[in-house]
VOGU-3710 file (C-alpha; in Angstrom, 3 decimals, decimal comma):
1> xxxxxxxxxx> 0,000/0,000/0,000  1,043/3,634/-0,835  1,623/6,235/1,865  0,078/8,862/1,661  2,479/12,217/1,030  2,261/15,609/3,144  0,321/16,844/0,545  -2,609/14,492/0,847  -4,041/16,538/3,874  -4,990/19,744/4,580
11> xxxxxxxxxx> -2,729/20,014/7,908  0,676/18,237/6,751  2,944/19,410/9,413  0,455/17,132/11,460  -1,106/15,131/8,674  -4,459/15,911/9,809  -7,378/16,086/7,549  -6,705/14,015/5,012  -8,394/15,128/1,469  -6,649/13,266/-1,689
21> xxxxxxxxxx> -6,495/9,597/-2,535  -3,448/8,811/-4,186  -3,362/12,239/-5,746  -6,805/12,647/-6,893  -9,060/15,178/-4,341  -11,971/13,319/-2,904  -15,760/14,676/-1,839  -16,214/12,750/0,602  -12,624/13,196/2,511  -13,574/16,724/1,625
31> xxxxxxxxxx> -17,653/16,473/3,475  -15,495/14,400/6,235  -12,650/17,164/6,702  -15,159/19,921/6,388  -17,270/18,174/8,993  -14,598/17,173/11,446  -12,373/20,785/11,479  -15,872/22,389/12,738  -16,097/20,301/15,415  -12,760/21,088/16,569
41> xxxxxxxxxx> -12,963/24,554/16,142  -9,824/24,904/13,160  -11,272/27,303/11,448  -9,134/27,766/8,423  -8,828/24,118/7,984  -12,689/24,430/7,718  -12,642/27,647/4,860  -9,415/25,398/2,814  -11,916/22,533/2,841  -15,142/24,364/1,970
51> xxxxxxx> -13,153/26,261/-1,215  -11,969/23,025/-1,959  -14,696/20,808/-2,120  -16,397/23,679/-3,923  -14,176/24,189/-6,894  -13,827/19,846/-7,164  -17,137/18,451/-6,367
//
């Protein structure tokens, strides 16, 4: 299996939220990410993830 790279997630100093599969952006990692960084209050994870998802879904 393929590890996922830094870039995969929307916090990759921590590699929190991921959002890709193997390179290609997904909705629902997106609706997950979205969900998730409101519930913990990260804020500008939550704006990255709503442009995201968007301008790809």
């Amino acid at each position: 299996m393929e590890e996922a790279k830094d870039a995969d997630f929307l916090m990759p100093e921590e590699r929190k939220y991921p959002y890709k599969v193997k390179g290609q952006i997904s909705c629902n990692l997106l609706k997950a990410a979205i969900t998730r960084s409101a519930q913990n209050n990260e804020t500008e994870v939550n704006k990255k993830a709503k442009a995201l998802f968007n301008d790809h879904c």
